[in-house]
C-alpha positions in Angstrom: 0.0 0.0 0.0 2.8 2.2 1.0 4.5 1.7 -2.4 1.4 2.6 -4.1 0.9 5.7 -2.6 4.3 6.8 -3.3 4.0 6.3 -7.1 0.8 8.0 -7.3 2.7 10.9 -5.7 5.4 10.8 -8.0 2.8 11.6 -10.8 1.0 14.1 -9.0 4.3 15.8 -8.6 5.8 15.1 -12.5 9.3 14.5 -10.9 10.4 11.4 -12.8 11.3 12.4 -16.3 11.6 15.4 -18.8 8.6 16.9 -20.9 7.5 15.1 -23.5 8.2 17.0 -27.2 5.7 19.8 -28.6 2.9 17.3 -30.1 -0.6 17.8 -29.6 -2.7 15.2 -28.3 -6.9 15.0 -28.1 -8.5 12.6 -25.8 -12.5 11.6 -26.2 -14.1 12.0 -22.9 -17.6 9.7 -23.1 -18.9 11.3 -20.0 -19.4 14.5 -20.6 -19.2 15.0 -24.9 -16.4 16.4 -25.2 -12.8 16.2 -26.2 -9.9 17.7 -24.5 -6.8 19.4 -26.1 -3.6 19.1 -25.2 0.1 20.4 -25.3 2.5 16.7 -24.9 5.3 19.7 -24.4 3.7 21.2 -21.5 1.2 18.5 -20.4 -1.5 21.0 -19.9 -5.3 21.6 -21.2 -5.3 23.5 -24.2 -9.2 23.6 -24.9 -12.1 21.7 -24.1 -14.1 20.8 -26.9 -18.0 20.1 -27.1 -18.3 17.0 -29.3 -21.6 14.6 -29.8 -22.9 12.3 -27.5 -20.6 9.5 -26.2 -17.3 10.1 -28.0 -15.2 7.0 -27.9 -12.9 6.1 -30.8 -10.8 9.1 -32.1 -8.4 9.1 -34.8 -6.6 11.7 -37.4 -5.7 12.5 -40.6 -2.1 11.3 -41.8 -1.6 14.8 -42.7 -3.0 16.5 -39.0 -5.5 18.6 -40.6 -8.4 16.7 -39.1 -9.2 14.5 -36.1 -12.1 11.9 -36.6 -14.7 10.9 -33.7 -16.8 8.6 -32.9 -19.7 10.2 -31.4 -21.4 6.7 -30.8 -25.0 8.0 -29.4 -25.2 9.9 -32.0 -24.4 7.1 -34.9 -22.1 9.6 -36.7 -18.3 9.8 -37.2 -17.6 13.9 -36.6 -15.2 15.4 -38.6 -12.7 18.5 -36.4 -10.7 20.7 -38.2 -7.4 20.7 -36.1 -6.6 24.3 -36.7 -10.0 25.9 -35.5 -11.3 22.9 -33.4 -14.7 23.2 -35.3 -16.8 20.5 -35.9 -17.0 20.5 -40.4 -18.8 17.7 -40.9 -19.7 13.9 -40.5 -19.2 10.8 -42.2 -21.8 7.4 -42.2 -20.6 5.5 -39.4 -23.7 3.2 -39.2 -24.7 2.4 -36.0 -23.4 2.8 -32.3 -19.7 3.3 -33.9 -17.4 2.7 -30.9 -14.2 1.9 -32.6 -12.5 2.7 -36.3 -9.1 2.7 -38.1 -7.9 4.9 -41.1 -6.1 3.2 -43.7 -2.5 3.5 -44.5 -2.9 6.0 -47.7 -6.0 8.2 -45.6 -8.2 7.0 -48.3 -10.6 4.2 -45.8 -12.1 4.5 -42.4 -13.2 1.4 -41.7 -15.8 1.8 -38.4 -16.7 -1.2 -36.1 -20.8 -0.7 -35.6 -21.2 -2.9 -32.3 -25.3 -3.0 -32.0 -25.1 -4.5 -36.0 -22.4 -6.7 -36.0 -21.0 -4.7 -39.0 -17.6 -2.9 -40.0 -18.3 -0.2 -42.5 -15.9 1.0 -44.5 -16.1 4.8 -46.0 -14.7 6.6 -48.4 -13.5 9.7 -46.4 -13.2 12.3 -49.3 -16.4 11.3 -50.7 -18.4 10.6 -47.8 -19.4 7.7 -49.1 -20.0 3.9 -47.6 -17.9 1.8 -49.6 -19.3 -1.4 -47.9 -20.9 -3.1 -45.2 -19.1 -6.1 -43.9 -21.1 -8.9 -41.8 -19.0 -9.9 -38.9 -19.4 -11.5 -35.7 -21.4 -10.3 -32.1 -20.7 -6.8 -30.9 -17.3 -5.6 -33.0 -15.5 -3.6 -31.4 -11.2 -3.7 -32.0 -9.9 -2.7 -35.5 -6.4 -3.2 -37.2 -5.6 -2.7 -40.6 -2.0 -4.1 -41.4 0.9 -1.7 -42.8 0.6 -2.8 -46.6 -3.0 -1.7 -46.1 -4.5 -5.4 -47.6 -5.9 -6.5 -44.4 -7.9 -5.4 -41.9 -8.7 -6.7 -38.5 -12.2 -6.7 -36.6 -12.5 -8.3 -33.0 -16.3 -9.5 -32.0 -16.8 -9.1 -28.4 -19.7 -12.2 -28.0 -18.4 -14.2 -30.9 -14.5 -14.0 -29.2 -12.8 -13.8 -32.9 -10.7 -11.7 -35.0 -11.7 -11.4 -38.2 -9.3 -11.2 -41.0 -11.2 -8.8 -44.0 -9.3 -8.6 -47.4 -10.0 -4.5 -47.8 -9.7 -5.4 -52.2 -12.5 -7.4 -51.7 -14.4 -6.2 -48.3 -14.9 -10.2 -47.7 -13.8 -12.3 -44.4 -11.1 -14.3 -45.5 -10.3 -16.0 -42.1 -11.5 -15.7 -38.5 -9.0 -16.9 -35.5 -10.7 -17.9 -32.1 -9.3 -16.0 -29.7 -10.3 -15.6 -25.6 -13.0 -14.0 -24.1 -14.4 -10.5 -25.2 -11.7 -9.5 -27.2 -11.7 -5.8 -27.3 -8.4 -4.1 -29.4 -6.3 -5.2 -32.4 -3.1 -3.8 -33.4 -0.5 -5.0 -35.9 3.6 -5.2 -35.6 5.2 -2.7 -37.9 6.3 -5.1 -40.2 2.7 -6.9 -40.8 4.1 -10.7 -39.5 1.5 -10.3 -36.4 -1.8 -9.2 -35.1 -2.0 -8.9 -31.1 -5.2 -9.0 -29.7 -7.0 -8.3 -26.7 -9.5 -9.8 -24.2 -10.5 -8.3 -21.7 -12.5 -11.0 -19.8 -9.9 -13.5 -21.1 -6.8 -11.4 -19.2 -5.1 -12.5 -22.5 -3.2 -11.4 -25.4 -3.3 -13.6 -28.2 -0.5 -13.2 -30.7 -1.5 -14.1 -33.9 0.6 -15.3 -36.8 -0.9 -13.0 -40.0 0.5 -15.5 -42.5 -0.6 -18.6 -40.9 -3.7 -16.9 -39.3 -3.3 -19.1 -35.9 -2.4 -17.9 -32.9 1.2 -18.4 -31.7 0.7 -17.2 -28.3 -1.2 -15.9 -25.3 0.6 -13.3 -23.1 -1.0 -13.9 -19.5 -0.6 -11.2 -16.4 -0.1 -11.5 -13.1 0.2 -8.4 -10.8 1.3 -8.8 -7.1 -1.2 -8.1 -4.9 -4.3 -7.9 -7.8 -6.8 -10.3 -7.6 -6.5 -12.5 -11.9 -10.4 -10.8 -12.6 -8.9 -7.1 -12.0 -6.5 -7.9 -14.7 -8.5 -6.5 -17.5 -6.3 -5.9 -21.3 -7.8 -3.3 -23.5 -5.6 -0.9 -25.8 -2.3 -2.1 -27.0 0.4 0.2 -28.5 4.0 -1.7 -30.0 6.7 0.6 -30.4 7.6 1.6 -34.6 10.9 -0.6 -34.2 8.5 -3.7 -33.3 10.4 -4.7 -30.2 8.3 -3.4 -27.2 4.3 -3.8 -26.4 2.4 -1.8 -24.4 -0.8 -3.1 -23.2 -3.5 -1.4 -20.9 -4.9 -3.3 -17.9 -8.3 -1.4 -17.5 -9.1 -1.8 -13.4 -5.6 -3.2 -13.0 -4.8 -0.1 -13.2 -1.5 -0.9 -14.8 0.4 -1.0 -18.4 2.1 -3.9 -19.5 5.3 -3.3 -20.9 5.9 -6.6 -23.3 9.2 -7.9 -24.9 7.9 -8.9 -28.4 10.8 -11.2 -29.0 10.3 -13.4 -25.8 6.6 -12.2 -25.2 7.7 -12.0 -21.3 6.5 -8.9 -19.6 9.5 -6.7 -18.4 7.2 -4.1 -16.4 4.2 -3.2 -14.9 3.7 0.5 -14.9 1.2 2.0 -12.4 -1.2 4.8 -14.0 -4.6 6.2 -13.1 -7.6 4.3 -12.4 -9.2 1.5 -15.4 -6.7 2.6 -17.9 -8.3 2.3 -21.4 -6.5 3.4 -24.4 -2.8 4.3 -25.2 -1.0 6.1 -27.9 3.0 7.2 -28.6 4.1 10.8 -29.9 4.9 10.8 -33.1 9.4 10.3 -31.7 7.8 7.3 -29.3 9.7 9.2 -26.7 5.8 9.7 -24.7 3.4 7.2 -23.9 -0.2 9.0 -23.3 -2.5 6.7 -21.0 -6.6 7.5 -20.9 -7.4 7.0 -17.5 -11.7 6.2 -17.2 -12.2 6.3 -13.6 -9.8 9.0 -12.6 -10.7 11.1 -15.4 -7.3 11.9 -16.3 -4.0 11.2 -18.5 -0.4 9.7 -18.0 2.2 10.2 -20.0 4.8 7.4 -19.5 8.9 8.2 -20.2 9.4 5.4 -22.9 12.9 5.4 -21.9 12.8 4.8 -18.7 9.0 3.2 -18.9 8.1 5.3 -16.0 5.4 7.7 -15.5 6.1 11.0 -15.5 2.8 13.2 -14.8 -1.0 12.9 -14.2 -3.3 15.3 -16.0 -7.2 15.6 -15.2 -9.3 15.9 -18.7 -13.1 15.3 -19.1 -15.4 12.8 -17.6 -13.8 9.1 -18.3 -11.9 9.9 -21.2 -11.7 6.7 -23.5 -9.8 7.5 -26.5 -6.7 9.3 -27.6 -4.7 10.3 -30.9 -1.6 12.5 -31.2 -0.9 14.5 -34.0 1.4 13.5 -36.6 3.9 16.4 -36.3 
């Protein structure tokens, strides 16, 4: 208990590490509706933003000109224009869109709609639906792999990825994976897919030629009862040799070697951490923090956390700008 404390006051105080670089970072607050701005180089609130109802899955634009939100109540994807933080327009999520990922050439969002067990997939300069692709029960985690050819959806119920040729918008393969499987993210060269579950307490590493898992990545915290140990968002570094995975009400982030798959650390943030994303020199780990309504940002150097900032009401989501 004594050590907790302690590490909790490190990150009140910000005394571990230097500031992170000048990078802007927006966080999606589900609570409230709105999404907070922020300065990585001072690690303070920029602007507050008033979004639609329920925003969870936020991306951007590989140029920074716009940020793209899932405002999930409202069955819309909200386009922001960076520069005046001005809501310009929407896209045709489909229903309750709780999660999404842009292409590699900007062209594709492709939008997991959980009550319809679909992933849509829209053409973001035309505003158009490209297709709707049947799936398994409540999709939620999307990957789409570096070469752009194939994307990844997770089904909650169903407990699968599903492997979607974007050429052809078909399911080409689906991997049973553990219990509510919640993110999907790809290694930077496209040879694996590591998934989430969050009831499971597992990762599953999966093989993208072979499409069959080659692992599962378990936890175990001292003093945490197995059920706390929740994964969610995962972040692996651009080099491919460090994961970072959220623990939810663990209250911790994994930090994974991806050549052994043993975990090297356990890094103690804010309450039910959710999502994760790196600045744009990985030299900053941002953490969204639901129950303490607040951010982390983690020294990637040293994997320690350097400061705690409060943001909206259980921020969910976060995206950095690209420069």
């Amino acid at each position: 208990m004594q050590k907790r404390a302690c590490a909790f006051a490190i990150l009140a105080a910000g005394l571990t590490a230097s500031p992170a670089s000048a990078y802007t970072a927006y966080v999606s607050n589900e609570k409230d509706n709105t999404m907070t701005v922020v300065d990585t180089a001072t690690m303070q609130v920029v602007k507050t933003v008033e979004v639609g109802q329920r925003p969870r899955g936020i991306t951007i634009s590989h140029d920074g000109k716009f940020v793209y939100l899932c405002a999930s109540d409202d069955d819309t994807v909200q386009i922001i224009d960076t520069a005046t933080l001005e809501i310009v327009g929407t896209l045709p999520s489909g229903p309750d869109p709780e999660l999404f990922v842009l292409s590699p050439d900007g062209k594709t969002l492709y939008v997991a709609n959980e009550d319809d067990n679909l992933v849509t997939a829209i053409d973001v300069e035309s505003k158009q639906v490209l297709a709707e692709i049947p799936v398994g029960v409540e999709p939620e985690g999307m990957g789409v792999s570096p070469d752009g050819k194939t994307m990844v959806n997770t089904s909650e119920t169903t407990s699968m990825a599903h492997f979607i040729d974007t050429g052809t918008h078909e399911v080409t393969d689906n991997v049973l994976v553990d219990t509510r499987p919640r993110f999907a993210d790809f290694k930077p060269d496209g040879s694996q897919v590591w998934v989430s579950a969050e009831v499971g307490g597992t990762v599953s590493v999966i093989d993208n030629a072979k499409r069959e898992v080659v692992k599962k990545i378990q936890f175990a915290i001292q003093g945490l009862r197995a059920e706390t140990i929740q994964p969610v968002g995962i972040a692996i570094t651009a080099d491919g040799k460090k994961a970072y995975v959220a623990l939810g009400p663990a209250n911790h982030v994994a930090v994974i070697n991806t050549d052994t798959y043993e975990v090297e650390k356990y890094i103690l943030v804010g309450q039910r951490v959710w999502h994760l994303a790196f600045t744009p020199d990985q030299k900053t780990l941002i953490t969204t923090n639901g129950n303490s309504n607040d951010i982390t940002f983690i020294d990637t150097a040293t994997d320690e956390p350097v400061q705690s900032l409060t943001v909206g009401q259980q921020p969910w989501g976060v995206v950095i700008s690209p420069k």
